[in-house]
C-alpha positions in Angstrom: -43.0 57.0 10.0 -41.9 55.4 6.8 -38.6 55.7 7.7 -39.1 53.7 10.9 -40.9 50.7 9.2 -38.2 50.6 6.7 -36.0 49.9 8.8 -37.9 47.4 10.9 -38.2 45.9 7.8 -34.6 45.9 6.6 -33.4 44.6 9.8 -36.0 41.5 10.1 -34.8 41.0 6.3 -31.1 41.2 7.7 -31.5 38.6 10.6 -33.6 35.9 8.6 -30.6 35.8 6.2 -28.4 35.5 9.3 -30.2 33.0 10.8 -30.9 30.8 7.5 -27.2 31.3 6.8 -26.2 30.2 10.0 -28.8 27.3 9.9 -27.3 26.1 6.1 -24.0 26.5 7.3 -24.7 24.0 10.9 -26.7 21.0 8.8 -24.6 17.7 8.6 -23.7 17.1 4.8 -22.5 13.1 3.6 -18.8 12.8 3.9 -17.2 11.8 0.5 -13.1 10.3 1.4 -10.6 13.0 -0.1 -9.0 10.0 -2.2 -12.4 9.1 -3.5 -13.5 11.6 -5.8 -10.3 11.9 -8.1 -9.9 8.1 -7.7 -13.5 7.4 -9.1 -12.4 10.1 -12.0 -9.6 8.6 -13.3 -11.0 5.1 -13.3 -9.4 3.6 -10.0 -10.2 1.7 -7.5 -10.9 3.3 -4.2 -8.7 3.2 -1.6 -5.7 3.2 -4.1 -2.6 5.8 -3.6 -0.7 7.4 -3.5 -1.7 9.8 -0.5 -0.4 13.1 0.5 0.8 14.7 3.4 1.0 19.0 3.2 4.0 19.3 4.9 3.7 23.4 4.6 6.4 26.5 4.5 9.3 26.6 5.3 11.7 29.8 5.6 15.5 29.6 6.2 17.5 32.5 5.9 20.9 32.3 3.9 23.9 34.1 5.9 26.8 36.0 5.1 29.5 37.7 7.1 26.6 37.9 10.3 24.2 39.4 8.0 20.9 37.7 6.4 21.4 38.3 2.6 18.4 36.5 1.5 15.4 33.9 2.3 14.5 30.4 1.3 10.7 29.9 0.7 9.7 26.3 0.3 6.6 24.7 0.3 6.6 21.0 0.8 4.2 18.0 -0.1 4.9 14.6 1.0 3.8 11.0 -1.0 3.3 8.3 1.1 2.6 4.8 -0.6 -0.6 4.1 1.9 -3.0 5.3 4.1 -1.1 3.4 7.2 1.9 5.1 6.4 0.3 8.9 5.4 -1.3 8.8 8.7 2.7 7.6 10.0 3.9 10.4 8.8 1.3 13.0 9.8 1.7 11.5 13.3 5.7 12.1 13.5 5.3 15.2 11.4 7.2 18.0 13.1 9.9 15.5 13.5 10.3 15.5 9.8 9.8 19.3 9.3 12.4 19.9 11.7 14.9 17.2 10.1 13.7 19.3 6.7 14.5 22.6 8.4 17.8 21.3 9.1 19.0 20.2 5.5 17.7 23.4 4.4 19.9 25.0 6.3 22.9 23.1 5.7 21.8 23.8 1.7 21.8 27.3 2.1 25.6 27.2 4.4 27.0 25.1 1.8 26.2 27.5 -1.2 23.6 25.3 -3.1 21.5 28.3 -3.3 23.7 31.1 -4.4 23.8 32.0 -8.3 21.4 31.5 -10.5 20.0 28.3 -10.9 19.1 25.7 -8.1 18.7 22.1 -9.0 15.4 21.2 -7.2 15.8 17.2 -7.8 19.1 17.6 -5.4 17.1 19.8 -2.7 14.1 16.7 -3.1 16.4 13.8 -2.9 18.1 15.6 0.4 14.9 16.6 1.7 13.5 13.0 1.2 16.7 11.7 2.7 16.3 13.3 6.2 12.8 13.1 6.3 13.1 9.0 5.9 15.5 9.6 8.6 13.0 10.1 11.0 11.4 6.2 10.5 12.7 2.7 10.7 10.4 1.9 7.6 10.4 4.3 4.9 7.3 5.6 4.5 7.9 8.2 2.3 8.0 8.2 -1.4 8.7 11.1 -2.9 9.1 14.9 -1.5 7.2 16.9 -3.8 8.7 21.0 -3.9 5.4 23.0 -5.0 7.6 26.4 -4.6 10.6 27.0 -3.7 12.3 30.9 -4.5 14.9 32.8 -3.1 13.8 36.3 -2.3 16.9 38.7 -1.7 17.2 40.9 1.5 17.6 44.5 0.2 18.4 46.1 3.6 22.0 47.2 3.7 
């Protein structure tokens, strides 16, 4: 008998905390702008840049003789000067991810990845070259690398 009403017990307990959960989780919170918080930190105005766009992974393999020797990781952020031109850019993005893709893989035929240093202001400045590309006006800044490694393809 004690048996049964502890587990009437643990299971009301269990579905209150689901429901308030769920409930706390629903309720509509103030929005704050993404700019704002950092701006107001640092002293700015709001509404001041420069503005971001996450651009995300890319993967190009490198090729030799037929055969995939090893892989390209990047991970790409993109500065626009304003919020006209972020939201530009976000619009027309997987045209400049593919234009990226592209150079990438024109890097990685033409050798600027093999040995054992890679100059990553050469991979920004052609990255931010054919990304520009893409626009009449040239709405991005600066192509900002947050990782890019070359991870070698032991298979044989």
């Amino acid at each position: 008998m004690k048996a049964v009403l502890l587990f009437a017990v643990a299971t009301g307990l269990a579905f209150a905390g689901g429901y308030g959960a769920g409930r706390y989780e629903t309720m509509p919170r103030p929005t704050v702008p993404v700019d704002a918080a950092p701006a107001a930190l640092a002293g700015e105005t709001i509404g001041s840049g420069p503005y971001y766009v996450e651009v995300g992974q890319l993967v190009v393999p490198m090729l030799a003789k037929g055969r995939t020797v090893a892989f390209i990781l990047t991970q790409i952020t993109l500065e626009a000067g304003s919020n006209d031109e972020a939201n530009m850019v976000r619009r027309r993005l997987p045209h400049a991810r593919s234009a990226m893709l592209e150079t990438l893989f024109g890097l990685a035929g033409s050798g600027s990845f093999d040995g054992p240093a890679v100059d990553p202001l050469a991979v920004s400045a052609a990255l931010l070259r054919s990304a520009n590309g893409q626009y009449s006006s040239r709405p991005i800044r600066t192509v900002l690398i947050d990782r890019l490694l070359r991870q070698d393809n032991s298979r044989s």
